[in-house]
N, C-alpha and C positions, 0 to 999 in steps of 0.2 A: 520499777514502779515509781511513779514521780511523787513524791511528799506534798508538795506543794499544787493548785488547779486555780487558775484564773477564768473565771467565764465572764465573755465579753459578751452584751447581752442587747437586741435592740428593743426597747423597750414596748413595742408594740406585739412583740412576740410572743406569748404564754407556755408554759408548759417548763416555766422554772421549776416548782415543786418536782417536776418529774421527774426533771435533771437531776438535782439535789438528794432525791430520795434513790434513786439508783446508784447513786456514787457510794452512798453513804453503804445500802444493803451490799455490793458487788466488791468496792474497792475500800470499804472504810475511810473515806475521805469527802471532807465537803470541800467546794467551792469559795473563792473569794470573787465576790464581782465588781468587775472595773470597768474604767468607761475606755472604749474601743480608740478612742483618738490617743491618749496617754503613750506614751514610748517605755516600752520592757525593756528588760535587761537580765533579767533573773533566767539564769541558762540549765537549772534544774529542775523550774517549773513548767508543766503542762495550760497551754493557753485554749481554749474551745471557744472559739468563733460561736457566736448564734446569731449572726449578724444577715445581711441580705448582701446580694452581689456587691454591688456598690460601694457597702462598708467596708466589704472583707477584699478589694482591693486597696480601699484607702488603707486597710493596717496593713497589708502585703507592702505597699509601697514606703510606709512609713520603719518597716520593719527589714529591706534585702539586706542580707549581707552578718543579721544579728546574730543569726545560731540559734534564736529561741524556738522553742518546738511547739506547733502548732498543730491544731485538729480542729476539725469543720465539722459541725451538725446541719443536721438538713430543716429546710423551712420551703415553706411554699416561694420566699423570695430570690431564694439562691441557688436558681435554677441551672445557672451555669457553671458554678462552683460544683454542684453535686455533679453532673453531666461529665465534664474536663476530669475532674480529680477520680470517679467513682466513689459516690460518696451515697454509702447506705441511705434509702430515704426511710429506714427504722431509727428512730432517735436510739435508743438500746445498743442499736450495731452498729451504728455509726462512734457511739460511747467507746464498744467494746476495741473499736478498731482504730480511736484515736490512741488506747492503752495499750496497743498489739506494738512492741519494739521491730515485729518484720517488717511488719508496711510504713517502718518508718524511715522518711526520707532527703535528703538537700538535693530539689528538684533547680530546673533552670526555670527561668521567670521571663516573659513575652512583654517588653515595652513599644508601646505605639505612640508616637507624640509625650513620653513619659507617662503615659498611661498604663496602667496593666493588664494584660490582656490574659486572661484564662491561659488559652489555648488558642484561639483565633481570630483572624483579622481578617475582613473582605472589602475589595472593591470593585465596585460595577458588578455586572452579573455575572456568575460562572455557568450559569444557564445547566441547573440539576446537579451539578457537581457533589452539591451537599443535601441533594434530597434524601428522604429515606425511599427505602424498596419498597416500591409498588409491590404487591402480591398479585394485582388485578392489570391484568394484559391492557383490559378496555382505558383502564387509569393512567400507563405506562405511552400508549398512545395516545391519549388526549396531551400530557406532561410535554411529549416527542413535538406532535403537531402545535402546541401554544409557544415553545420555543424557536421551535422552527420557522416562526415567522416576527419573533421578536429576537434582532440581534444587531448592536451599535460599535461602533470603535472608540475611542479613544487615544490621544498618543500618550505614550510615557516615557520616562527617563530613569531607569532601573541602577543604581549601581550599588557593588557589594563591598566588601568588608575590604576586599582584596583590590580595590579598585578599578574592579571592571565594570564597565560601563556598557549600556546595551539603550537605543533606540527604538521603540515598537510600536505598534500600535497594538492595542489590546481590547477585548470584552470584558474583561473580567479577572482581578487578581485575586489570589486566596492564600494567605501565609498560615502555616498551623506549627505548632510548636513543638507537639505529641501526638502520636493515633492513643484513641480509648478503645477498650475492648468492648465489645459487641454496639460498637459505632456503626451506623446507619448510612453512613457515606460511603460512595461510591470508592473513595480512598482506600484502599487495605495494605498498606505498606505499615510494618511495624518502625514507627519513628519515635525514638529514644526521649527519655523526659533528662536525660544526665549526658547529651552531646555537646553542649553547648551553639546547636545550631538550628535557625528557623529553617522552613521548606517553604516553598514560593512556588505554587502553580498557576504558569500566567496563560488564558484562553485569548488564542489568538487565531481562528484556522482562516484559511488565506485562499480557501474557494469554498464554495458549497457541499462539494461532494465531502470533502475534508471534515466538514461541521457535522453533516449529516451521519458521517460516521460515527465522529464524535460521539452525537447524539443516541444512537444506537447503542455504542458500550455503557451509555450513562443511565437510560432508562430501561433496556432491555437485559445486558449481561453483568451491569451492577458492579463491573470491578477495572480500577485501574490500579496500573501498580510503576514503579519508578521501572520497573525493566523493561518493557513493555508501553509506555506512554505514548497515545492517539496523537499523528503528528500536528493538531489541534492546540498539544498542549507545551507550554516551554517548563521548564524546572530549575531551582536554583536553590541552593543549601549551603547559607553563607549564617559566619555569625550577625550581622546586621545588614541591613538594607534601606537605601536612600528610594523612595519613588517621589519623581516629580511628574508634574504637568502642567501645559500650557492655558489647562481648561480646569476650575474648581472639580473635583469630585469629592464623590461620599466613600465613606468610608464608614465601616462598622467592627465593631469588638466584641464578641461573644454575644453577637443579636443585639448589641447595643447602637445606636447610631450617634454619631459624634458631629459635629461641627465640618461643613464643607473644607478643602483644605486643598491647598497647589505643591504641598511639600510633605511629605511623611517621613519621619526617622523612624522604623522598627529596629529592634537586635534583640538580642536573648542573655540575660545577665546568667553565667552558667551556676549550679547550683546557689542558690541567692537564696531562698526560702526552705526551711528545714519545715516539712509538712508528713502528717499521718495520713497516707492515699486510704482511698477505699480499697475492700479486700478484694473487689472487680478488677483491681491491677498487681492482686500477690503476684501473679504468674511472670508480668511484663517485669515487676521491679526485681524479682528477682534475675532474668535474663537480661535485665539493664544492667547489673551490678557491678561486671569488671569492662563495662565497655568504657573505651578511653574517650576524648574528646575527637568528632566527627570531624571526616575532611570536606573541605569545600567542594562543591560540584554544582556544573553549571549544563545546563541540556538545554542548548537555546536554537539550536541549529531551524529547526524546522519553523522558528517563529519570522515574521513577515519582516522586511529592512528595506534602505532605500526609496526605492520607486511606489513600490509594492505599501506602501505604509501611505503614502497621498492616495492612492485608492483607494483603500479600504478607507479613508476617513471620508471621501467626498462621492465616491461612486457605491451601488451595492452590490452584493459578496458577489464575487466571478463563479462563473460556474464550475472553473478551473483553474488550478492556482495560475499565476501570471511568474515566469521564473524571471529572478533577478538580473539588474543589466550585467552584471559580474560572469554571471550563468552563459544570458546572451552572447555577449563579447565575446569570452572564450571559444563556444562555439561557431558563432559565425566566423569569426578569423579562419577555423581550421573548415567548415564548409566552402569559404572561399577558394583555400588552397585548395581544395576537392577538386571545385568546380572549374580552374582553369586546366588548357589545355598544356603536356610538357612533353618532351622528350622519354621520360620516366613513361609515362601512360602508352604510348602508344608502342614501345617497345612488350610494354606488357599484354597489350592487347593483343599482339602478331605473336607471340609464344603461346599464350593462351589458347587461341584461335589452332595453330598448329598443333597443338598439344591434343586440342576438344577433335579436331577434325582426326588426325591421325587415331586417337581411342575409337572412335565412330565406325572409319573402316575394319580395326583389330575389332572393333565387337570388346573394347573393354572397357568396363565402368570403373576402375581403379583410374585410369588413364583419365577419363572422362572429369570422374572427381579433381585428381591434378589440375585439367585447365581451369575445374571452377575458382579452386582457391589461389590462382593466378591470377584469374578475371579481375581488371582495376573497374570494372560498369557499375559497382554497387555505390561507389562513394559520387561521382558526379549524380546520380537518379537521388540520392540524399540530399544532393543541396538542391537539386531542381526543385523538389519537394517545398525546402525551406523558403525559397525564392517564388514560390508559387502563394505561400500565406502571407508571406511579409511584403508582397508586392517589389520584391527588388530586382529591380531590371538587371543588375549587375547577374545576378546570383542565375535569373532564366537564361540571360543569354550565353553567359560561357558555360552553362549545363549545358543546355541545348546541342551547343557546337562543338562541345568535347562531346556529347554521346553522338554524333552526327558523325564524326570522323571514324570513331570507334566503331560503330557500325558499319558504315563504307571499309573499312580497312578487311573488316574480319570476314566481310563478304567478298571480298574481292581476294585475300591472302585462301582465303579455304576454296572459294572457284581455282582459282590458278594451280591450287595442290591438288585437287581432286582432277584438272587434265595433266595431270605431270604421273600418275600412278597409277596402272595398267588393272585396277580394279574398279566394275562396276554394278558391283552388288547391292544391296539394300541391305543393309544388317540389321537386327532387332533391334540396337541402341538407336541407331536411324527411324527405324517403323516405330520407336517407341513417342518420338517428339511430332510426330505429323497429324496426330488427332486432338488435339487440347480441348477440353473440359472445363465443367465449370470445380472439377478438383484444383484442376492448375492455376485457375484464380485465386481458389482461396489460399493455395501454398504461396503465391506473392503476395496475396494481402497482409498474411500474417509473419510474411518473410519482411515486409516493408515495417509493421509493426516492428519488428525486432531490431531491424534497423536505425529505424529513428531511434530508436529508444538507446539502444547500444551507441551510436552516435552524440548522443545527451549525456552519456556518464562514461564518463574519462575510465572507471575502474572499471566497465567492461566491454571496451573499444575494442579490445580484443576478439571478441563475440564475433565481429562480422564478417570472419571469415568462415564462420558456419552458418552465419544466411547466406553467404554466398553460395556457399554449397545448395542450402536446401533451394533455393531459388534458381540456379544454374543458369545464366544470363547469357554466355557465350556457348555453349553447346546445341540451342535451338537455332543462333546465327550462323555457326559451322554449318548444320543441318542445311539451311536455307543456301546459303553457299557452296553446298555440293549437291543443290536439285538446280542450283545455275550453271555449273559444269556439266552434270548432266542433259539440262533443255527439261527438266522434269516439272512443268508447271503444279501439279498438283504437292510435290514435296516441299515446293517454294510454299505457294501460300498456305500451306498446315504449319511449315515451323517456322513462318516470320510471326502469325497468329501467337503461336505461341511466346514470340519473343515480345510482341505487344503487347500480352494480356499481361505478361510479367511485369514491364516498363509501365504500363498503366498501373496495374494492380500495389504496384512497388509506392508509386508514386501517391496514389491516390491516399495510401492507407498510413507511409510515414509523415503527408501533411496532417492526417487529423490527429497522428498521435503526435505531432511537434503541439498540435492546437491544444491536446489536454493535457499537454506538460505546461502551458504556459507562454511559450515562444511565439507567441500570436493570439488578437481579438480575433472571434469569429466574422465579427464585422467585418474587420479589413483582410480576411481571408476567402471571403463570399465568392470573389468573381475566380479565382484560381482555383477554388475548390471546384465550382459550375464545371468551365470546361473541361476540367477531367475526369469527370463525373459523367459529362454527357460522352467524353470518350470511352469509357466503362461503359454503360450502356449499352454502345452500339458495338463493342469489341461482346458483352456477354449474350449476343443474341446468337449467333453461330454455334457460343461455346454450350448455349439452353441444347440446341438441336444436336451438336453431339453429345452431351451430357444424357441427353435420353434417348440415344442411338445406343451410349454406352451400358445404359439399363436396362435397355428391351434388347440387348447381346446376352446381356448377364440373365436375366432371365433363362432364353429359350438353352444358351447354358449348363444352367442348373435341370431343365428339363433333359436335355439331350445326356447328361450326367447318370439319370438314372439309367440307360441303355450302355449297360460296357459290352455286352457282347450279343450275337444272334445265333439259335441255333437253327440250321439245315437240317435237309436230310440227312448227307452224312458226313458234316463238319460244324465244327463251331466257331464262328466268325466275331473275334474283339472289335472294337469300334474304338477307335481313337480319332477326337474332334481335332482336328490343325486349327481351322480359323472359321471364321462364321461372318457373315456382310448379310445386312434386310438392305436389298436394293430392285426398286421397281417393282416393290410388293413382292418380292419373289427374295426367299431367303436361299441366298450362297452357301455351301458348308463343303469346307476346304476337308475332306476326312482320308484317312489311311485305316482299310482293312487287314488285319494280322491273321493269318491262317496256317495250317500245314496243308493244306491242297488248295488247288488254284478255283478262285471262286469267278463263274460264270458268268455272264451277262443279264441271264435269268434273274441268278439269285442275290446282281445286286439291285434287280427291281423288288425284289423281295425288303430286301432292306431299306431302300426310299418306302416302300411302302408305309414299313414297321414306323421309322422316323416321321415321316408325313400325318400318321396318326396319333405322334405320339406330340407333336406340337401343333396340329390342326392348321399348319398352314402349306402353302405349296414349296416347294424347296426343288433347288438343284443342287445335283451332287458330284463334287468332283473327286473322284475315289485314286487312290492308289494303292497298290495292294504290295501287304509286305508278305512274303510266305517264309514261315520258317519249318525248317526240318530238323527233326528229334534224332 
């Protein structure tokens, strides 16, 4: 119980009597009043702020470091003081709980230009970061769309305590020093009032889509947290922090606004103020209690650097981030390598090709699989790709000419094998590549997606030897290369089709994903994208007609499905469908009748019939009859 009470008073304030008379009824003690500027020193008396924001920083500052114990009353002036600290707005309970020994505490202290700052500092916009929750959708969306078209850069010059240094361009900084409990901000990360370290969330996102996101977590799902951070946002948790810039900004302190400025000192003096919190933070102070001094930590990765930083200050937000020259260079070096032709490549394409062809006549897809993850086709059709947005003649022309060899090779290695080996069958693995679809486009399109993208990031280059798989690049040229052995025009052109709709599909779909990683303007991607767009095109009109050849199969199918078997006079006759062709208006059905006695000529017009009406159309039927005996 403190013997002693100083109330520091601003004179325009009333409700001294009040004060006075509840100390007097509660704790048997009155008040001395002094004037708020004066320097204390008495480390067993209780001091009570009745001052306004303002004040109650100048005695905070006049006072770090003293040890004297302090308590905050609420007033309609010191809005921010009550807010930051939780500080009962009952004068009574706020009394009660400057006398509470739990809530009492040697908190850290927020200086800005030697100012003091509650709890918070901002600059530029963090565009909602610190609204409160919407409860109203229609409110949340108006908040969304008024942001969404208001959004500026800035450069900065960020360094920490540790001296690290960072260049960026920015929207919007926000340093906070503590979260308060049932805080309105989008923030919910429990941050310590006894770390000795500020947080720094710097809004920076580096395309539209990025912001829009952003935007989204901030007015609609209301929560970000340090593990999880919108790559929008950077992070930094240092004892102090230098921001510079080339350009005046504003700057504000707990809703205050200060003086323009080219240079900012913040830090956090650590326990510096010995304060009675509100009893809105029993809970926090207590789970503050044995925490030691915080370690530094810097999340800067996803914020903008370089090149990427003169953009955003003189062009507006890309639609897609633009990746860094660091990013580019890496990659295109290793695309180049792709892209020429070697020794290494073309040995692997003649294994391959051998490998795919020899599965093909075995009828094995093990084997099959084998040549894919051989096939070297996938990495030149990647750089073709990148050389197609970035206009670089280098990068089309030796794609071009290493995938020109590679296909000559593997047609002409699988012709020559296929007259050398005394089989010439059709095998399902065969029949399976000679009809292509508009399925098989989309499996290169999103095999091309995976591609570029697994190409972009070094940690899973590895990847691409399961699009090669699912893509299977040489197995449709084997194919076409033993309907050249053959003289089989029609096997030629189904699996070269298919080796084109891949090569296009591949190609088409890893430039736009290089485009919305960044590795290219749309603009200067315009004329590369064109032509292979109109070659897509005219490769998916074939794939349209058998695409709905292959549906109006599936269909009559499912019809012919319901008929497993027919009964006779005096047998009963299974139905098994082989295969099915709508050609000339006239539907083909390849079927095998299963019996124990041999079924007649009669009664397999019986069964065209049953069929015939059971799909309403005309059909021929080429029957084979299996009989089994019991």
């Amino acid at each position: 119980m403190y013997q002693k009470v100083y109330l520091l008073r601003n004179k325009k304030l009333e409700n001294k009597e009040e004060i006075s008379s509840y100390l007097k009824e509660k704790y048997s003690i009155d008040f001395i009043e002094a004037n708020y500027l004066e320097s204390f020193n008495d480390l067993d008396a209780l001091y009570l702020l009745y001052l306004n924001d303002s004040e109650i920083r100048t005695f905070f500052k006049k006072h770090l470091n003293s040890n004297i114990k302090i308590g905050i009353l609420p007033n309609k002036d010191c809005s921010s003081a009550i807010s930051n600290y939780s500080i009962s707005k009952n004068l009574n309970e706020a009394i009660d709980d400057a006398f509470d020994k739990e809530l009492f505490s040697c908190i850290d202290v927020l200086l800005c230009n030697e100012t003091v700052a509650f709890n918070k500092v901002e600059i530029g916009d963090m565009h909602g970061i610190d609204c409160c929750v919407e409860k109203s959708y229609i409110n949340s969306l108006k908040n969304f769309v008024k942001n969404l078209k208001n959004i500026s850069f800035k450069p900065y010059t960020l360094t920490t305590s540790k001296d690290h240094s960072l260049k960026t361009v920015a929207s919007g900084i926000v340093i906070v020093e503590h979260s308060v409990k049932n805080d309105k901000s989008a923030l919910k990360d429990d941050l310590s009032l006894h770390d000795g370290k500020l947080n720094a969330f710097i809004l920076s996102p580096s395309s539209l889509i990025s912001y829009i996101w952003y935007l989204l977590i901030i007015f609609f799902y209301h929560r970000i947290t340090l593990f999880s951070l919108p790559n929008s946002l950077g992070f930094i948790k240092s004892s102090s922090l230098n921001i510079k810039s080339e350009e005046p900004f504003d700057c504000i302190v707990d809703s205050i606004h200060i003086e323009k400025t080219n240079d900012l000192d913040i830090e956090v003096l650590k326990d510096s103020i010995c304060l009675h919190l509100g009893r809105g933070l029993k809970q926090k102070l207590q789970n503050d209690t044995n925490k030691n001094e915080g370690k530094d930590s810097i999340k800067i990765n996803s914020l903008p650097k370089g090149e990427l930083n003169d953009l955003l200050l003189t062009e507006k937000l890309p639609l897609f981030k633009k990746a860094s020259e660091e990013d580019f260079k890496e990659l295109f070096l290793s695309l180049k390598n792709s892209a020429k032709f070697s020794s290494i490549f073309l040995t692997l394409m003649i294994l391959s090709t051998l490998v795919a062809t020899t599965g093909l006549f075995a009828n094995s897809s093990p084997v099959i699989i084998g040549a894919m993850i051989l096939a070297p086709l996938m990495s030149p059709i990647i750089s073709l790709s990148m050389g197609l947005i970035r206009a670089n003649d280098f990068l089309i022309i030796q794609s071009i000419k290493t995938l020109a060899i590679g296909v000559l090779m593997a047609l002409f290695v699988s012709a020559i094998f296929t007259n050398l080996i005394p089989l010439h069958d059709i095998t399902n693995e065969m029949q399976s590549r000679l009809h292509p679809n508009l399925l098989d486009l989309f499996v290169a399109i999103f095999s091309g997606i995976a591609g570029a993208y697994a190409s972009s990031k070094e940690e899973i280059a590895k990847s691409l030897a399961g699009v090669a798989i699912a893509v299977a690049l040489v197995p449709p040229l084997s194919v076409t290369g033993i309907g050249i052995g053959f003289g089989d025009f029609e096997m030629i052109y189904g699996s070269f089709l298919l080796f084109i709709t891949n090569l296009v599909g591949i190609t088409l779909s890893a430039a736009i994903t290089f485009i919305v990683l960044g590795y290219s303007p749309i603009k200067k991607a315009k004329k590369g994208l064109f032509y292979t767009a109109i070659m897509l095109i005219l490769i998916t009109i074939p794939l349209l007609s058998s695409f709905d050849k292959l549906v109006t199969k599936k269909e009559y199918l499912n019809k012919l499905d319901k008929i497993t078997y027919v009964k006779l006079e005096d047998k009963i006759v299974y139905l098994n469908i082989i295969d099915l062709k709508n050609e000339d208006n006239i539907l083909k059905i390849d079927l095998q009748v299963i019996s124990d006695k041999k079924v007649s000529q009669i009664e397999y017009k019986k069964i065209k019939k049953i069929i015939d009406s059971k799909l309403d159309k005309k059909t021929e039927l080429s029957i084979t009859q299996k009989t089994v005996i019991k």
